[in-house]
C-alpha positions in Angstrom: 4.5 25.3 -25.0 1.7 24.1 -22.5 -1.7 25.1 -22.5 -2.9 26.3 -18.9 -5.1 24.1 -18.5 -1.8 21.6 -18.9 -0.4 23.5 -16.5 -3.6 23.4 -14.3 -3.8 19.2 -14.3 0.2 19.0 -13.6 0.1 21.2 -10.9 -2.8 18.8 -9.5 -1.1 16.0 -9.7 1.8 18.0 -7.7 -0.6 18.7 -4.7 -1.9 15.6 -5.3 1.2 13.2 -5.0 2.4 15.8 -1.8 -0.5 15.1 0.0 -0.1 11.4 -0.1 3.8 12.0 0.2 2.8 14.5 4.0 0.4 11.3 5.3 2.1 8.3 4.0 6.4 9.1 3.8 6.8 5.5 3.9 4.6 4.2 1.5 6.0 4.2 -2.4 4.0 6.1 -5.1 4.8 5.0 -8.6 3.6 7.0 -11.5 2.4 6.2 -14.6 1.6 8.7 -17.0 -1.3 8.6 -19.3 -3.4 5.9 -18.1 -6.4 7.5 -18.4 -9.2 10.4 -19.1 -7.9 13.5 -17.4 -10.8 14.1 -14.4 -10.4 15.9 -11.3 -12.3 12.7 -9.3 -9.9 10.3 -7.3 -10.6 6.6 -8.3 -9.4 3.9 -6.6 -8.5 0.3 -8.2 -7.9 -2.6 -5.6 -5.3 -5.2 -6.2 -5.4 -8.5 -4.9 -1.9 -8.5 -3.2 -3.2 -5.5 -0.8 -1.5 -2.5 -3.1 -3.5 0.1 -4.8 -3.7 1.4 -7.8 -5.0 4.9 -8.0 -6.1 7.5 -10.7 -6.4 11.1 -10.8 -6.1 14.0 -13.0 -5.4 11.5 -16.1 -2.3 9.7 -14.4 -2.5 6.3 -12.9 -0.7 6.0 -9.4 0.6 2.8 -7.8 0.9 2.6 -4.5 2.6 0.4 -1.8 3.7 0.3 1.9 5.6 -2.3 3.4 3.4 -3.2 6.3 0.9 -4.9 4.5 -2.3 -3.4 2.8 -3.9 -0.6 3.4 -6.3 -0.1 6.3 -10.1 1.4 6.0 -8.6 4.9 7.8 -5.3 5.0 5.7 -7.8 4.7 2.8 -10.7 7.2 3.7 -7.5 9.5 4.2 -6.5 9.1 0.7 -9.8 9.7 -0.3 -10.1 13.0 1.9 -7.1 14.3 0.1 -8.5 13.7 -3.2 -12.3 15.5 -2.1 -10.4 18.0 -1.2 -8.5 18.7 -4.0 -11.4 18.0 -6.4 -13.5 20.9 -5.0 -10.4 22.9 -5.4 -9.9 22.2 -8.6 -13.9 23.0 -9.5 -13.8 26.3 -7.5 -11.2 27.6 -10.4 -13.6 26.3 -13.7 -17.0 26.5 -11.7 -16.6 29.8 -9.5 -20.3 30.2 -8.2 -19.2 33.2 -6.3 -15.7 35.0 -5.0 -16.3 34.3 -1.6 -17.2 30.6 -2.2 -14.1 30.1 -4.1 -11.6 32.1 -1.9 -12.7 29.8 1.2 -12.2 26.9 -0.2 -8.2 27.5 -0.5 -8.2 29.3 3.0 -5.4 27.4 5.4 -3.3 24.5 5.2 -3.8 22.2 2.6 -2.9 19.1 5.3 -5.7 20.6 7.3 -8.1 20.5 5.3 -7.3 16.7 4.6 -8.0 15.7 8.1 -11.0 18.4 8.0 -12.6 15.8 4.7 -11.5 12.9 6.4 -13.3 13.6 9.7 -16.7 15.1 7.4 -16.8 14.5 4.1 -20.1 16.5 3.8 -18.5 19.9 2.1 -16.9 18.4 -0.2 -19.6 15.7 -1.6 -21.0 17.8 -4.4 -19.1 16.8 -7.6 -21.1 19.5 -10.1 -20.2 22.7 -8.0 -18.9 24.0 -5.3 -19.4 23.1 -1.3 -23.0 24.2 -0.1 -21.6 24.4 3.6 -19.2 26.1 5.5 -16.1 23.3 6.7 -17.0 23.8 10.4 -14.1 21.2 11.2 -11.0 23.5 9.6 -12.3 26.1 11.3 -12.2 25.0 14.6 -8.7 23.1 13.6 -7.9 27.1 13.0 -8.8 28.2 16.5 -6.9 25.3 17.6 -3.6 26.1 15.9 -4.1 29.9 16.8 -4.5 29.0 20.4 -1.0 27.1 20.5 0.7 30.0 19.1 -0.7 32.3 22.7 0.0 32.3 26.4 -1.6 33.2 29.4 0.0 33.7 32.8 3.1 32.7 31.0 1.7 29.0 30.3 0.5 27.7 27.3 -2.9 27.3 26.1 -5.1 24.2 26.5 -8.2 24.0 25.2 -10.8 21.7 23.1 -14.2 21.2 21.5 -17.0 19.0 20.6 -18.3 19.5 17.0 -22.0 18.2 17.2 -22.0 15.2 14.3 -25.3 14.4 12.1 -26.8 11.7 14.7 -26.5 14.5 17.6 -29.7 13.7 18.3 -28.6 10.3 19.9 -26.6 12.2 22.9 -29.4 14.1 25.4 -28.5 17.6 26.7 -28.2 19.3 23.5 -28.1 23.0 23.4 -30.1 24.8 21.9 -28.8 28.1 20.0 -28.5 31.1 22.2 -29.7 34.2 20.1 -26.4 36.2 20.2 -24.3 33.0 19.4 -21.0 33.1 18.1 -19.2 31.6 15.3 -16.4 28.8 16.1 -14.1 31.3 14.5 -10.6 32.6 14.8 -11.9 35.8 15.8 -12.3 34.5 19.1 -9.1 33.7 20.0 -8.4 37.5 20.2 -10.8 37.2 23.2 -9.1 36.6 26.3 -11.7 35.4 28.6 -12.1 32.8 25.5 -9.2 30.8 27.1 -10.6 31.2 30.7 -13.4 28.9 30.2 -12.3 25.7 28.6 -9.4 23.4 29.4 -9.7 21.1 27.0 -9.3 18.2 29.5 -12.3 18.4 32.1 -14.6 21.1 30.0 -15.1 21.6 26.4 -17.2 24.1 23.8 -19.6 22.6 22.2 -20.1 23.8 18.5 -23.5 22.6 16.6 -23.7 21.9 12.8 -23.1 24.8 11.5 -20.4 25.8 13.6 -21.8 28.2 16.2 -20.5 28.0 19.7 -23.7 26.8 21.6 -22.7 25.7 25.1 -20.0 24.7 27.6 -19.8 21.5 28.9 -18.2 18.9 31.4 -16.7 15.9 28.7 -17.6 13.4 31.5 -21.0 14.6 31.9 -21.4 14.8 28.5 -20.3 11.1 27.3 -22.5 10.1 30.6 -25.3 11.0 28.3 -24.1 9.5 25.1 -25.4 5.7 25.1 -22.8 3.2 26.5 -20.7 1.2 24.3 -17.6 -1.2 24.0 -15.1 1.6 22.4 -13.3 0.3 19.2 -9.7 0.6 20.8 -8.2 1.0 24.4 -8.3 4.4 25.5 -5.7 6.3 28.0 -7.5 6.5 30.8 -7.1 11.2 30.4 -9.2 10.9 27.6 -11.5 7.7 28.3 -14.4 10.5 28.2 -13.5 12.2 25.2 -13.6 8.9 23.2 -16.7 8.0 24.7 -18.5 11.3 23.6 -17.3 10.7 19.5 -18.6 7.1 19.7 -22.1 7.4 18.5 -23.7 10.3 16.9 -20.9 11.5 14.3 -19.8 13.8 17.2 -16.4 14.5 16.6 -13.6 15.9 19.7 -10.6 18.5 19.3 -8.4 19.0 22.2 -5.2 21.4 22.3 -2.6 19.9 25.0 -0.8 22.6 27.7 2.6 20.9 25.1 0.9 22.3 22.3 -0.1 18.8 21.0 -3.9 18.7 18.7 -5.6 15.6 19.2 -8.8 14.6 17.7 -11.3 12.1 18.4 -13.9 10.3 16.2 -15.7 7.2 16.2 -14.7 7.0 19.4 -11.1 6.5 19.2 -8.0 8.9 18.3 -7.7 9.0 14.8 -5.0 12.4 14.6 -2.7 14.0 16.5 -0.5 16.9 15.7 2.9 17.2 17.2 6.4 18.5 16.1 5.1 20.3 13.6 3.1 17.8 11.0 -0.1 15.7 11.2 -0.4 11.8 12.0 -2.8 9.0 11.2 -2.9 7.0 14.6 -4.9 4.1 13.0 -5.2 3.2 16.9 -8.5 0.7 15.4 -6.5 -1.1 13.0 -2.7 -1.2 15.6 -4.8 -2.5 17.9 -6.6 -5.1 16.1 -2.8 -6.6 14.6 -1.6 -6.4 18.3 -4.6 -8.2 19.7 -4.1 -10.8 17.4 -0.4 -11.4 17.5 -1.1 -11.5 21.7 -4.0 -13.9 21.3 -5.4 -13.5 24.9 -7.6 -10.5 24.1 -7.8 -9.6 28.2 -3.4 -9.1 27.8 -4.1 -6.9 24.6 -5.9 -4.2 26.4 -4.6 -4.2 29.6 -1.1 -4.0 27.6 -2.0 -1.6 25.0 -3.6 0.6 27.6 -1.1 0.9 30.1 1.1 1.4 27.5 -1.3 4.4 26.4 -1.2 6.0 29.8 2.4 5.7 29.8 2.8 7.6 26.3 0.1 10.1 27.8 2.6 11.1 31.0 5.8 10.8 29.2 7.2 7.7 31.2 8.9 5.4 29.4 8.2 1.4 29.9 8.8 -2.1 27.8 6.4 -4.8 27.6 7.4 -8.2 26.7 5.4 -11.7 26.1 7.2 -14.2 25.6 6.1 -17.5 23.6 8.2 -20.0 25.6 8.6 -18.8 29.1 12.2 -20.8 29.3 13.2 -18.2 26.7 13.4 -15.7 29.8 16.4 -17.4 31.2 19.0 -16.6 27.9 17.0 -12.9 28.0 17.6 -11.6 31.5 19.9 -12.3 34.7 19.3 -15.4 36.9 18.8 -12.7 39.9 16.2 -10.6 38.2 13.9 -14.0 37.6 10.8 -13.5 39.9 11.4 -17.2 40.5 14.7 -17.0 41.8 14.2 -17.7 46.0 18.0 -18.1 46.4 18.9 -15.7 49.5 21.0 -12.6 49.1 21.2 -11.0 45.5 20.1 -7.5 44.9 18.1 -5.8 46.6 15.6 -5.8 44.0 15.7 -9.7 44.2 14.6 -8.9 47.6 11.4 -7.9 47.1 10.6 -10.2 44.5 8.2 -11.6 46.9 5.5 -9.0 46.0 5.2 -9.9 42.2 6.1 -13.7 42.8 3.7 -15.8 40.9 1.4 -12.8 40.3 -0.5 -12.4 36.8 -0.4 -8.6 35.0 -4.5 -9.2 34.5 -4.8 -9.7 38.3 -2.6 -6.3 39.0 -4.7 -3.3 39.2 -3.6 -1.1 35.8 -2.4 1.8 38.0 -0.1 -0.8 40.1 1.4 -2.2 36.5 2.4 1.4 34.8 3.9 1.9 38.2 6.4 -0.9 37.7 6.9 -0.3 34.1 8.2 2.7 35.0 11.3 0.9 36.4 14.7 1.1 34.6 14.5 -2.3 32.4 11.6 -3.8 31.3 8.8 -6.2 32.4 8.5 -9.7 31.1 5.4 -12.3 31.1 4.6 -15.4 29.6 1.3 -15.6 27.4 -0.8 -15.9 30.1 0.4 -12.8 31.5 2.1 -14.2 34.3 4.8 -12.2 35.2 8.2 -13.5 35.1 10.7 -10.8 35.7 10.1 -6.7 36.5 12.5 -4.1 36.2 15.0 -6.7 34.1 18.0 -4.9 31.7 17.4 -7.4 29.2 20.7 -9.4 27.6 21.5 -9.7 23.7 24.3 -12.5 23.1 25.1 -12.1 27.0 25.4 -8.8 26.9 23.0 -6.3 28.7 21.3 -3.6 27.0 21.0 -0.3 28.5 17.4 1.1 29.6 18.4 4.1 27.5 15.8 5.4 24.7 18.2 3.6 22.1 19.0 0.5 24.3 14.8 0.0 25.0 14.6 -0.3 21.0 17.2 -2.8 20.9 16.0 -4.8 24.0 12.4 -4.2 22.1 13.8 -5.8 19.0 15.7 -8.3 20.0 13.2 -9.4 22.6 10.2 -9.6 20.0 12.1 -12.9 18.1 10.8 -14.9 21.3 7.8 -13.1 21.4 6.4 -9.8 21.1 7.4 -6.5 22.8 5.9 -3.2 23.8 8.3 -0.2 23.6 7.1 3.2 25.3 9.2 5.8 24.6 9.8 9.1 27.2 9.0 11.6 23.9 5.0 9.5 23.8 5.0 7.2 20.7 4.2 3.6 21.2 5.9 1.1 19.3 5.1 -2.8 18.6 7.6 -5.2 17.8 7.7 -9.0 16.5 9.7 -11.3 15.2 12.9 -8.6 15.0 11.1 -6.2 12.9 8.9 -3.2 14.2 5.3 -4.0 13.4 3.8 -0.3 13.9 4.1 3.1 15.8 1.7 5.3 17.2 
């Protein structure tokens, strides 16, 4: 029979292998028992072909995903869940005191992932417990509690700024009233609490060690915060809020009126919570493999943005770039080709005039979403120059519906001649090439 403390490092390795299993449902863990000294530290062996090899709790892991290796985000993650875990595991052999042991397993395990993975300050002390309060999981706490509320029959948006270690490098800093609050759940049962703060145009602002200092203007706020080239397109809604998490380890929460949680660091999204589970966005690392593939870096981000602000107001849109422009003839309709000057034909050939010849980096961004968010989709050469708008594109002659299903098919089959841009109506952005998709946000 088992010793507990058996019991102890199987049921570890349980948590552990579901925590990579809630971020990473595609990726394959293999395990291999007894490769090592049981220790409750995660330790991460690199491979040459881009897989990993991981160890924890005396068993070695391998682990693979089929889009190629692992980025720095997917691997930080991994290393959240394994901080967190470890202090867990330490708070049951190395108890300092009751209360410092019961708050470490307070909420959500997944929560307290992302919470490591955006700070890893709690959790940094291997020979005890954490010194500090996890200012991020709480305020994820208010976050979920708010969703779960209404008032005036809508649902709750709100958001707020945790002040990072560099605060320092954004002016206007508050300083700390004397009856401050905690950044608590106990304040959601305050009903002015959800008067204040919108989450889009005003946020809290919560210092270091989680007390609710001030109220602020995001736009105002990243005014202040020095100016800088942000990692990754932004949608254009949260341009501010990126901006404000770009220097400073400042870090942005935001609860959507659709009961969406998105969270901004390093000034990009790098979560968002909808239907119920937690995502990676890896927006950094997407962007970087689209940018490449697209070659003209000026196309990437007017692409990738529009395509963002399209997710953002759930209006649906497909991008294509073609390689060989000829390629457009066998893809959609002789009518639908903005060079197509024969008289008659549709009446959307009709007022081909407008886009005739025109270039998507000499439209202005607003003008371009607009005409994405015609049935069919809108196809360009390399150079951006469009060549048809609005087109049901054709696969072996036959047209493919402008449908949800029939965009992924046109997306597909459109990226062998190039690459392809699918927004869908329900918000996630996918990227196609060469028949296959590439990546989803």
């Amino acid at each position: 029979m088992p010793d507990t403390l058996e019991v102890v490092h199987a049921l570890y390795c349980s948590f552990f292998e579901r925590g990579v299993g809630y971020f990473f449902p595609e990726a394959a863990l293999t395990v291999e028992r007894g490769a090592a000294e049981v220790s409750p530290t995660l330790q991460f062996l690199h491979r040459t072909d881009g897989r990993l090899d991981l160890v924890w709790m005396g068993t070695r892991y391998h682990l693979e995903q089929t889009d190629g290796p692992f980025s720095e985000d997917q691997l930080r993650l991994l290393g959240a869940v394994g901080a967190v875990l470890s202090a867990r595991y330490r708070g049951i052999f190395f108890p300092a005191s009751a209360a410092s042991t019961s708050q470490l397993f307070e909420g959500l395990a997944e929560d307290r992932y992302v919470s490591a993975f955006l700070d890893h300050f709690p959790y940094l002390e291997e020979s005890g417990l954490p010194a500090t309060r996890d200012v991020v999981a709480g305020a994820i706490e208010v976050l979920r509690l708010s969703s779960l509320i209404t008032y005036e029959n809508r649902r709750v948006s709100t958001g707020v700024i945790l002040f990072g270690e560099g605060q320092s490098a954004c002016e206007g800093q508050a300083g700390l009233p004397g009856d401050a609050m905690p950044y608590s759940s106990p304040l959601v049962a305050i009903k002015s609490f959800h008067r204040l703060c919108d989450g889009l145009h005003t946020l809290f602002l919560v210092n270091r060690e989680g007390m609710l200092v001030d109220l602020v203007d995001i736009v105002q706020f990243s005014c202040a915060c020095p100016e800088t080239d942000l990692p990754a397109p932004s949608p254009a809604r949260y341009r501010a809020h990126s901006l404000a998490t770009v220097r400073g380890g400042n870090i942005c929460l935001v609860l959507t009126p659709n009961g969406e949680i998105k969270v901004f660091a390093r000034g990009v999204q790098v979560f968002h919570f909808v239907d119920g589970r937690w995502h990676l966005t890896d927006l950094t690392e997407k962007y970087r493999r689209f940018r490449k593939a697209a070659g003209e870096t000026a196309l990437a981000e007017r692409l990738f943005t529009a395509a963002l602000n399209l997710a953002e107001n759930r209006r649906g849109g497909l991008f294509v770039v073609l390689d060989d422009p000829e390629s457009a003839r066998g893809m959609v309709a002789a009518e639908d080709l903005l060079a197509n000057q024969a008289p008659g034909g549709s009446n959307k050939a009709q007022l081909h005039y407008l886009l005739r010849e025109r270039s998507v980096l000499d439209l202005e961004l607003r003008v371009l979403q607009s005409i994405a968010q015609a049935d069919g989709g809108i196809v360009m050469d390399r150079q951006g120059r469009l060549l048809a708008f609005g087109a049901i594109l054709r696969s072996g002659g036959l047209p493919l519906a402008a449908q949800e299903g029939g965009r992924a098919t046109a997306a597909m089959h459109a990226s062998r001649f190039g690459l392809a841009l699918k927004i869908s109506e329900d918000g996630p952005v996918s990227f196609y090439r060469g028949g296959q998709k590439v990546w989803e946000i």
